[in-house]
C-alpha positions as CSV (number, residue, x, y, z in Angstrom):
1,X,-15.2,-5.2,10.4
2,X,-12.9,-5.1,13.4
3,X,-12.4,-1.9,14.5
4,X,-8.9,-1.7,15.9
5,X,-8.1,1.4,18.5
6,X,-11.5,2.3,18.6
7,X,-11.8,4.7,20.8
8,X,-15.4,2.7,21.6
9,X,-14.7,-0.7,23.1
10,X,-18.2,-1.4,24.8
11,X,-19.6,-1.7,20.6
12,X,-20.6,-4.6,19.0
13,X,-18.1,-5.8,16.8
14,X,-18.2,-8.4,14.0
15,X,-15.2,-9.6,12.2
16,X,-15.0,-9.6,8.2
17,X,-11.6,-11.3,7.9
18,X,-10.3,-12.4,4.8
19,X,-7.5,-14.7,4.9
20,X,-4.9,-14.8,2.1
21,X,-4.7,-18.2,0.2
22,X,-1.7,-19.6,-1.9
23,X,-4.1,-19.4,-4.8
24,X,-4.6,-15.8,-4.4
25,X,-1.0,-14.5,-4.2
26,X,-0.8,-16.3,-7.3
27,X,-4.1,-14.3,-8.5
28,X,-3.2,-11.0,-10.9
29,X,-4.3,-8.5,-12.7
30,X,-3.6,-7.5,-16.6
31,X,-3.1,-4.2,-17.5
32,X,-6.5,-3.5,-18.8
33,X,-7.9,-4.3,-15.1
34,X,-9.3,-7.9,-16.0
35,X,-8.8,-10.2,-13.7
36,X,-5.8,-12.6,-14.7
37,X,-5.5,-16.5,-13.2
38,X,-1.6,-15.8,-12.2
39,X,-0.7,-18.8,-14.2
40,X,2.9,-18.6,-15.7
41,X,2.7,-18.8,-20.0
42,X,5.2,-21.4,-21.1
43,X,6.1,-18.6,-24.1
44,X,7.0,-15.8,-21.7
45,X,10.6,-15.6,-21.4
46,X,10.7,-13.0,-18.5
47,X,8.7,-15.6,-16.4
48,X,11.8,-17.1,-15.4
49,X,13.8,-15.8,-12.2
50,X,17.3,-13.8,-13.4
51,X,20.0,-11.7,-12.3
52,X,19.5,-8.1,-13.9
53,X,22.4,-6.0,-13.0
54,X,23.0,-7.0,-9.7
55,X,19.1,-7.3,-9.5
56,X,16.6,-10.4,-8.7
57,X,13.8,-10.0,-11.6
58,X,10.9,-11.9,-11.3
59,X,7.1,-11.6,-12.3
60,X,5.6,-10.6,-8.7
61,X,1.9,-10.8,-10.5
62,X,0.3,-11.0,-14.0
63,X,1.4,-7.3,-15.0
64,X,3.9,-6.6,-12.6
65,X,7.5,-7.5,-13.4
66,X,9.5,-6.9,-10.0
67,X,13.8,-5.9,-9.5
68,X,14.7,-6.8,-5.5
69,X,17.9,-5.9,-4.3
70,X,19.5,-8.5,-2.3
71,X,22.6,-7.6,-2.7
72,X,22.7,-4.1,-2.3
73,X,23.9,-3.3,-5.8
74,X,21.7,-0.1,-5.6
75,X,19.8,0.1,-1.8
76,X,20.6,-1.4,0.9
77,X,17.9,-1.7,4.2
78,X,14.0,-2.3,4.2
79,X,13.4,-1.3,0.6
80,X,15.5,-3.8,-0.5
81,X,13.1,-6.7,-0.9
82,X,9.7,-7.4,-0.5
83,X,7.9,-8.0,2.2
84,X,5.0,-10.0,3.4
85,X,2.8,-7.1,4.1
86,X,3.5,-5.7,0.6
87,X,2.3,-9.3,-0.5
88,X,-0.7,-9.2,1.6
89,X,-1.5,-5.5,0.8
90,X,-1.5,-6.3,-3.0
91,X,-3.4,-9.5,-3.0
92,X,-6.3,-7.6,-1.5
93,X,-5.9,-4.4,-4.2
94,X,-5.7,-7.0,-6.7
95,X,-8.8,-9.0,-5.4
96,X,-11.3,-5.5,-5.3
97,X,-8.9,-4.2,-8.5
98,X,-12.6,-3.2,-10.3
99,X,-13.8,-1.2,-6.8
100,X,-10.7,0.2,-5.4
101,X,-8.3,0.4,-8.3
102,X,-9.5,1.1,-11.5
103,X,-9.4,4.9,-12.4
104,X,-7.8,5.8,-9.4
105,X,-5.4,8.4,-8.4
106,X,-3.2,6.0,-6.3
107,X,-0.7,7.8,-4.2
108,X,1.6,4.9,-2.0
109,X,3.6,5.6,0.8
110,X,7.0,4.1,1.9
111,X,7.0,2.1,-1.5
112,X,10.3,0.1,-1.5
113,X,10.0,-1.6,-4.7
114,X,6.9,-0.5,-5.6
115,X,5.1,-3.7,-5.6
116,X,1.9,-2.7,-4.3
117,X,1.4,0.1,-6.5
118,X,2.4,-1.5,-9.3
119,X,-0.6,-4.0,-8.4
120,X,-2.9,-1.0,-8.4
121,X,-1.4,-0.1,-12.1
122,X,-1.8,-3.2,-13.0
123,X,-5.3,-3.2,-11.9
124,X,-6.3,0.0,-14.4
125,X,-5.4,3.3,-12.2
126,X,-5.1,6.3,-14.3
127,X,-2.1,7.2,-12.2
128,X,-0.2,6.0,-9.3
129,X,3.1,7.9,-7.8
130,X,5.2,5.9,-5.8
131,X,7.3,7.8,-2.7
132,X,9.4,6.9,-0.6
133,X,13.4,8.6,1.3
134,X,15.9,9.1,-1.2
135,X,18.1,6.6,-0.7
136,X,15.6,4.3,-1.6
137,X,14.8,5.5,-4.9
138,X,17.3,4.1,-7.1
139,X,15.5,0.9,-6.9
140,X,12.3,2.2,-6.9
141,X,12.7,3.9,-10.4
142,X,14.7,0.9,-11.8
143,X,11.0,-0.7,-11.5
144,X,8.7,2.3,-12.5
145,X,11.3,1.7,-15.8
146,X,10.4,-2.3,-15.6
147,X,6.8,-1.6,-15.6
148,X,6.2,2.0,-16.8
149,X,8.8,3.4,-19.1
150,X,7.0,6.0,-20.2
151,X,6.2,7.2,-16.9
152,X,2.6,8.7,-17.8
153,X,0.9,6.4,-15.1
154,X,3.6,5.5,-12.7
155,X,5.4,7.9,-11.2
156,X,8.5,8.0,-8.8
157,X,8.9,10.9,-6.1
158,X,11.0,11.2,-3.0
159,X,9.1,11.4,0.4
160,X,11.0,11.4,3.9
161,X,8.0,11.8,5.8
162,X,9.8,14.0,8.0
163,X,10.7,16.7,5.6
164,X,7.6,18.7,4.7
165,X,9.3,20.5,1.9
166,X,8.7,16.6,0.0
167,X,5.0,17.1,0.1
168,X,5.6,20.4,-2.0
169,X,6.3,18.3,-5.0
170,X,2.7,16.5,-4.6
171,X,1.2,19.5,-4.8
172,X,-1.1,19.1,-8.3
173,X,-2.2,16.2,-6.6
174,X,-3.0,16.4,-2.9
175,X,-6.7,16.5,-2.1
176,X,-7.4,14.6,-5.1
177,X,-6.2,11.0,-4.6
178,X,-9.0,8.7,-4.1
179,X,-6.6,6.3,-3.0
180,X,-3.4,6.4,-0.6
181,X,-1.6,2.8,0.5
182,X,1.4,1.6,2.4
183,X,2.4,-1.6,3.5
184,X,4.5,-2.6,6.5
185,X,5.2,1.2,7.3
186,X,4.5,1.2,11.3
187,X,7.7,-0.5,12.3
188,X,8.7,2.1,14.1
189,X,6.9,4.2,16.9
190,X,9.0,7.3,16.0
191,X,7.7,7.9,12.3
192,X,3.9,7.1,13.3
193,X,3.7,11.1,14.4
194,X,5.5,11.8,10.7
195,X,3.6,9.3,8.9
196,X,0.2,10.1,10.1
197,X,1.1,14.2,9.4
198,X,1.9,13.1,5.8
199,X,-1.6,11.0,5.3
200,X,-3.3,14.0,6.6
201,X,-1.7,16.4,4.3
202,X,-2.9,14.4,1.2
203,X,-6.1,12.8,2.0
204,X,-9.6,14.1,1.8
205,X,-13.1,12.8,2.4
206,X,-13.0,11.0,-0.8
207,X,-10.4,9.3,0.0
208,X,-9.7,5.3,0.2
209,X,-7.0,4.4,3.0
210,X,-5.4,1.1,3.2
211,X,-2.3,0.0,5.5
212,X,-1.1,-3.3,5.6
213,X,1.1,-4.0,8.8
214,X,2.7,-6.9,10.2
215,X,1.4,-7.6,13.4
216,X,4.6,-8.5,15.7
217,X,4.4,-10.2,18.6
218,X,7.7,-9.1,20.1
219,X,7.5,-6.3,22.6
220,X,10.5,-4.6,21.0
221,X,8.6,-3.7,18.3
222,X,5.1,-2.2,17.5
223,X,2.4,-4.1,16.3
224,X,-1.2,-3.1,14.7
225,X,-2.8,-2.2,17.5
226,X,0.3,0.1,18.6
227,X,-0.3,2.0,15.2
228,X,-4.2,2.1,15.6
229,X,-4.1,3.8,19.2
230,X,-2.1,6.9,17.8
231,X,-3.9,7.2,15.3
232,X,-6.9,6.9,17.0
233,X,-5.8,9.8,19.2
234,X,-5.9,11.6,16.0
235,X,-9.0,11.1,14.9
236,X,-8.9,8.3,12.5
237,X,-10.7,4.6,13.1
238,X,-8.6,1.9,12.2
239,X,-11.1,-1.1,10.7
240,X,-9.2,-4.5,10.5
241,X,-10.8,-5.5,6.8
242,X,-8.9,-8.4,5.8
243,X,-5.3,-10.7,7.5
244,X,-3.2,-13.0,6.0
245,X,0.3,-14.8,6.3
246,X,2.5,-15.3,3.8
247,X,4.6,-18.4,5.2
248,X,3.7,-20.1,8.5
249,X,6.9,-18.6,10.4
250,X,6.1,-14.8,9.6
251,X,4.0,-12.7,11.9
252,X,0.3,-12.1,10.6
253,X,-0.1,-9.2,8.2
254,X,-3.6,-6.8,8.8
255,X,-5.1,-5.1,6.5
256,X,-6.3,-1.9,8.1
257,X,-8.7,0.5,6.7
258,X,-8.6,4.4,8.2
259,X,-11.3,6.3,7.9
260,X,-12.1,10.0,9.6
261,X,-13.9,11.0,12.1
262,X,-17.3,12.6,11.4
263,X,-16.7,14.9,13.9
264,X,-13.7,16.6,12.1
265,X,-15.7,16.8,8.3
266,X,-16.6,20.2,9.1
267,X,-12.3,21.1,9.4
268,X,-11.6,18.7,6.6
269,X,-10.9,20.1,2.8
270,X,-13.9,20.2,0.2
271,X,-14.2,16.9,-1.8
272,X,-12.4,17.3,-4.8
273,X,-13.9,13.7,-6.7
274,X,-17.2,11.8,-6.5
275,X,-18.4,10.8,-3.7
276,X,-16.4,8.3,-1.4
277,X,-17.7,4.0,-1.9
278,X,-18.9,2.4,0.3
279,X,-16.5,-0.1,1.3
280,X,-15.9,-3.2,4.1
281,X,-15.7,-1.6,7.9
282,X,-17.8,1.7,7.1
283,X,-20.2,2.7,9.4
């Protein structure tokens, strides 16, 4: 894989890029983590596009019904709507749903609606909690309610990255997800100091780490390789394991795996599951 703000630039480097086709966003996953073709059933009368409330409702994937706010009936801002990234970052969950997703402990990170980790539901995780600031959260829930009623596998929990009282609330759980996502979350430069602190807090060597960001081209805003370089300063290696673009117009998503330095296992917390996969972009 591409290692993006490697700290080594003199390495050999071969690119495993996966590009995202039509006929993959269309791919899902059912709820008992089989694969499912994505086709619409001609009997399924929550296929159909509708006004909820205020809400858009569509099917986003086999398994996941989605609630978008266009209209800022409940949230107004980034986690209003989908976007790209989110598309990207679930078409590649749903793709390695038996590897990455089923049975996992799914924590993801500036949710919005949810989409991705519902994928990872979707896909057969044995829990997935889905955070994000609070005034994103009333659309967030509305969709753990869509999806997950009963809340016993999705859960909803506020997270301002820069408040570390919100990480209190994680507390049964931190050191023991064996998988933390986040898509289009390095838009800003500000929150990569905040965001990074937050990953670190959670995460442990059995960890999977996937962030999908949109790689902008404008040079008012960060791109992927902006992202990578402070985090390589950190001590995580960004691998570039899969790209994609949604529409033609839109800037290209990556898919970037983070993984630790070995120098800083001896500092890191005891594994608390098995032992981490071996996955696309390890050394």
């Amino acid at each position: 894989s591409r290692a993006v703000g490697s700290q080594d630039s003199s390495a050999p480097v071969l690119p495993v890029v996966v590009a995202c086709t039509a006929a993959l966003m269309g791919d899902g996953c059912a709820a008992d983590g089989t694969k499912g073709d994505g086709d619409r059933e001609d009997d399924d009368d929550d296929v159909e596009d509708r006004w909820v409330d205020g809400l858009l409702r569509y099917r986003f994937r086999r398994g996941v019904m989605l609630l978008s706010d266009p209209r800022g009936a409940l949230v107004r801002g980034t986690g209003s709507s989908l976007w790209a990234a989110g598309k990207v970052l679930a078409a590649y969950l749903a793709q390695r749903g038996p590897e990455l997703c089923k049975g996992a402990r799914c924590l993801e990170l500036g949710a919005g609606t949810g989409a991705v980790g519902m994928t990872v539901a979707a896909a057969g995780a044995r829990l997935v909690v889905l955070t994000d600031t609070d005034l994103q959260l009333p659309l967030l829930k509305r969709n753990q309610q869509e999806n997950c009623p009963r809340g016993d596998i999705v859960q909803v929990f506020p997270l301002d990255w820069r408040r570390p009282e919100h990480r209190a609330a994680l507390a049964p759980w931190t050191g023991t997800w064996s998988l933390i996502v986040g898509s289009d979350i390095g838009y800003d430069p500000d929150l990569f100091s905040p965001l990074l602190d937050t990953l670190e807090s959670q995460w442990s060597w059995d960890t999977d780490v996937f962030f999908a960001l949109a790689d902008r081209e404008e040079d008012s805003e960060p791109n992927a390789q902006d992202f990578a370089d402070a985090a390589s300063e950190r001590g995580w290696r960004c691998d570039e394991v899969h790209q994609g673009r949604v529409e033609a117009h839109q800037s290209l998503t990556k898919v970037l795996r983070l993984t630790r330095e070995c120098s800083l296992r001896a500092a890191a917390p005891q594994p608390a599951t098995k032992a981490a996969r071996v996955l696309v972009g390890s050394q």
